[in-house]
C-alpha positions in Angstrom: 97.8 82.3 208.0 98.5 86.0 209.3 100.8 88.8 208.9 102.8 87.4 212.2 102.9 84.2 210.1 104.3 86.0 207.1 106.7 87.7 209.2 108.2 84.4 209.8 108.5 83.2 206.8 110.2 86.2 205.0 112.7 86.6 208.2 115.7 85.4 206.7 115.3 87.0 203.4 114.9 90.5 205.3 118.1 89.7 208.0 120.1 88.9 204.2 119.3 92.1 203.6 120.3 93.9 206.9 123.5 92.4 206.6 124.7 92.9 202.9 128.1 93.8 202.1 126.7 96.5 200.9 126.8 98.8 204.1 130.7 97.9 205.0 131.4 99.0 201.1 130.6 102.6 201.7 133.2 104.3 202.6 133.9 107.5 200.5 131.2 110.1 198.7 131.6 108.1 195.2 130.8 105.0 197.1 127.7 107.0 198.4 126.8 108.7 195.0 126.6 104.8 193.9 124.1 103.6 196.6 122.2 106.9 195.8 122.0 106.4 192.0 120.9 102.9 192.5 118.4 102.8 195.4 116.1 105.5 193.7 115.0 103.3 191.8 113.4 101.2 194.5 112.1 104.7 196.0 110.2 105.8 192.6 108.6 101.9 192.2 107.2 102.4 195.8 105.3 105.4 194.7 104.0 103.3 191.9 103.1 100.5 194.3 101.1 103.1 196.2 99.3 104.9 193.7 98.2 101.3 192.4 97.2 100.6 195.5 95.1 103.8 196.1 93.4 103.2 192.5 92.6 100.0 193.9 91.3 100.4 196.9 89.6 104.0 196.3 87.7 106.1 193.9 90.2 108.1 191.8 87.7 108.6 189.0 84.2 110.2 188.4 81.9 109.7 189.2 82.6 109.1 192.5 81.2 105.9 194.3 82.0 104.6 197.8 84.7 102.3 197.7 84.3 98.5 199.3 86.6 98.7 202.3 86.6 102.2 204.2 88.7 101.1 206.6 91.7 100.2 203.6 90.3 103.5 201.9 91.2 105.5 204.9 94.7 103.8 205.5 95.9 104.2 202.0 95.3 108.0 201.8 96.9 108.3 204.7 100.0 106.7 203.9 99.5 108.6 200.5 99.2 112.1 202.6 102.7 111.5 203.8 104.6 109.6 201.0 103.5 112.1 198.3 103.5 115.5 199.8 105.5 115.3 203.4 106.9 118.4 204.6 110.6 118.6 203.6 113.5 120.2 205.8 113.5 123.3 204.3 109.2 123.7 205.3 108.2 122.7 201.6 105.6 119.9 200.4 107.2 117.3 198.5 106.8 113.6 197.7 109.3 111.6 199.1 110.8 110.9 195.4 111.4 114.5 195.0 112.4 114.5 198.3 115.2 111.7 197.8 116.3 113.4 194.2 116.6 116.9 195.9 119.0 115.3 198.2 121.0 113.5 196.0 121.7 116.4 194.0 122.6 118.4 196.8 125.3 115.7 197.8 126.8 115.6 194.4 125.4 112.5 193.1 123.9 112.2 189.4 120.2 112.0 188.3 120.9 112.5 184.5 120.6 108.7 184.4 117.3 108.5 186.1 116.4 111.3 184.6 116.1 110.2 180.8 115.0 106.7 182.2 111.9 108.8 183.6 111.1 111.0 180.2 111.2 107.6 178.2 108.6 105.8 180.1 106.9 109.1 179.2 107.9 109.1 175.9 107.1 105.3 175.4 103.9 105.5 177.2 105.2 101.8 178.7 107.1 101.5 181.7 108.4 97.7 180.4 109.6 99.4 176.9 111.3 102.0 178.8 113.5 99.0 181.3 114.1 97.3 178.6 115.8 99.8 176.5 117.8 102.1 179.8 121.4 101.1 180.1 120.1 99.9 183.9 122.1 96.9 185.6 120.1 93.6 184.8 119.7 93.6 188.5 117.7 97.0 188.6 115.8 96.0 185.7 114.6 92.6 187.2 113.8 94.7 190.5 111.3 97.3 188.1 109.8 94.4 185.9 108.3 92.2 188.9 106.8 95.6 190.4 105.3 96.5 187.4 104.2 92.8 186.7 102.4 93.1 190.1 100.8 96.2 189.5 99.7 95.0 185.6 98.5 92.2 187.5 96.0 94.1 189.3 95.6 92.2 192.4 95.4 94.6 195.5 96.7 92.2 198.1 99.3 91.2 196.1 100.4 94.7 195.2 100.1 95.4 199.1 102.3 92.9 199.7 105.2 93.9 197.5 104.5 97.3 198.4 104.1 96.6 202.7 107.0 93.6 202.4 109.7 95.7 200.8 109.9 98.9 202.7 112.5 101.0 203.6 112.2 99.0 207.3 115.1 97.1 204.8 117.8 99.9 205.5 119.0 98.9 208.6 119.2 102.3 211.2 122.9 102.1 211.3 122.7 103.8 207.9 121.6 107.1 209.0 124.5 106.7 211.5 127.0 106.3 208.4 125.6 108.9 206.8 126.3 111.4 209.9 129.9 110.3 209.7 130.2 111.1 206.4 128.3 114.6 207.2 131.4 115.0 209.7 134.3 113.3 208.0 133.6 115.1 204.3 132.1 118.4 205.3 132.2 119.9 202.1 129.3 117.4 200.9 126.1 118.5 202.0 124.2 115.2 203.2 121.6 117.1 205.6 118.5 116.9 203.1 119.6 113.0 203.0 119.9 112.4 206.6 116.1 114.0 207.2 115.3 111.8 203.9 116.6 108.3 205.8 115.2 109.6 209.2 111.4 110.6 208.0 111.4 108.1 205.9 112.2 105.2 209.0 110.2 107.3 211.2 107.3 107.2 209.4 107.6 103.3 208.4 108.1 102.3 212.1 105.0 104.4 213.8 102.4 104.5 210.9 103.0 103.6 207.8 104.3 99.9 208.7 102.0 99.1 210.7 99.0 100.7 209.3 100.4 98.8 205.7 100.2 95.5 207.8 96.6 96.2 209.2 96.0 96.8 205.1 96.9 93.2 204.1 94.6 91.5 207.1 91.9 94.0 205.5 92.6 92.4 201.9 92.9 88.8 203.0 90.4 88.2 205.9 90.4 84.6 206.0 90.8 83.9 202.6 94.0 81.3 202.7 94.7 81.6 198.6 95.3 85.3 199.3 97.6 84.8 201.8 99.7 82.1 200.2 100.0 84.9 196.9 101.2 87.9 199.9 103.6 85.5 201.2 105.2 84.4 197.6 105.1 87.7 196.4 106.9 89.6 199.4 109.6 86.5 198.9 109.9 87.4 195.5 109.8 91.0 196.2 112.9 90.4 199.2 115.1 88.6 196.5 114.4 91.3 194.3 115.8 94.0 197.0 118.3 91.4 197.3 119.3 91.3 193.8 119.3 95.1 193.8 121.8 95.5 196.5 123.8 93.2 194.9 124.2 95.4 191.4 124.9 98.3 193.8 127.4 96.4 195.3 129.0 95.4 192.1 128.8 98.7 190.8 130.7 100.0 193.7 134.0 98.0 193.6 133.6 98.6 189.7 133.9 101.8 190.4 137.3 101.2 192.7 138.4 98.6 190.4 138.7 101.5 187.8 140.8 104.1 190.5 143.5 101.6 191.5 
């Protein structure tokens, strides 16, 4: 088995996802400010997925020993370069979780939500306690759980694979083009910090970070077949999850229209 082998098999969980509903029920800023309030949750687990990854695969702690791999040592910090302190529009360094919050809030759409979900997995000191008890869509709280089951799991090629399989490759490029629409047809809503969010964020996915995430899994699994089978059942299990979450922002949505007529 091989990544182009894995590919395969996850193809019609990924083209589910490029064609969702979803995208043809965005139409107005409120339907935007739902999508927003729901997808970062997907971008925060990623940085999670990552920084398991680079405890994994390097040495966070001291002393310091040579890791096994340099070759996955050297493409995690990479991607961790980027994801966690990229330069943002305005010439700042930001991850791209701050990145993605700034811009939400500069469109109008709320983080008081994801805000107190954050301070009570502080609070808590456990990220499951914390799900369980945020008034989160069942959806969104199935999506968290399996990341967090992966990570507790501790098994690097598994975590790459949820991490590598469910990317933001999964927001189709006609999204940034729906998002410059709005930028024209609702001036008044600032989406500029959001477009460069969508547009870094892709950028960086299709020339580096996708490939280079790839490379990390054939790194992880050699020729070891067991380890393969797990990165293809997990990054199944990770699509449907996507899936899953796509649909509670899709429900949420014509909730939310449901509630105007």
């Amino acid at each position: 088995m091989n990544i182009a082998s894995i590919n395969q098999k996850i193809q019609k969980h990924k083209e589910t996802l490029w064609q969702h509903p979803l995208y043809e029920k965005v139409k107005t800023v409120e339907d935007l400010h739902q999508f927003l309030e729901g997808h970062v949750y997907a971008v925060w687990d990623f940085m999670s997925l990552l920084k398991a990854l680079q405890q994994k695969l390097t040495c966070t702690t001291t002393p310091w020993f040579a890791s096994a791999n340099p070759e996955t040592r050297y493409l995690i910090n990479e991607i961790v370069l980027a994801e966690e302190s990229d330069l943002t529009l305005d010439g700042k360094r930001l991850s791209h979780f701050e990145m993605y919050v700034e811009a939400m809030q500069s469109c109008g759409a709320q983080t008081t939500e994801l805000e107190a979900f954050l301070q009570n997995v502080i609070d808590t000191k456990n990220v499951f306690i914390a799900i369980k008890q945020s008034n989160l869509h069942p959806n969104i709280k199935e999506f968290l759980n399996f990341t967090f089951r992966v990570i507790e799991e501790g098994k690097a090629h598994k975590i790459a694979a949820a991490f590598t399989f469910g990317r933001e490759d999964l927001i189709p490029a006609m999204f940034t083009e729906i998002l410059k629409n709005f930028q024209q047809n609702f001036p008044e809503t600032d989406l500029s910090k959001l477009i460069y969010y969508f547009e870094r964020h892709i950028e960086l996915d299709a020339d580096e970070h996708g490939p280079m995430a790839m490379q990390m899994i054939t790194e992880l699994c050699q020729e070891d077949e067991q380890k393969w089978a797990a990165v293809e059942e997990t990054s199944i299990e990770a699509l449907e999850k996507r899936i899953g979450l796509w649909d509670a922002i899709e429900e949420k949505i014509i909730k939310k229209e449901m509630e105007l007529i």
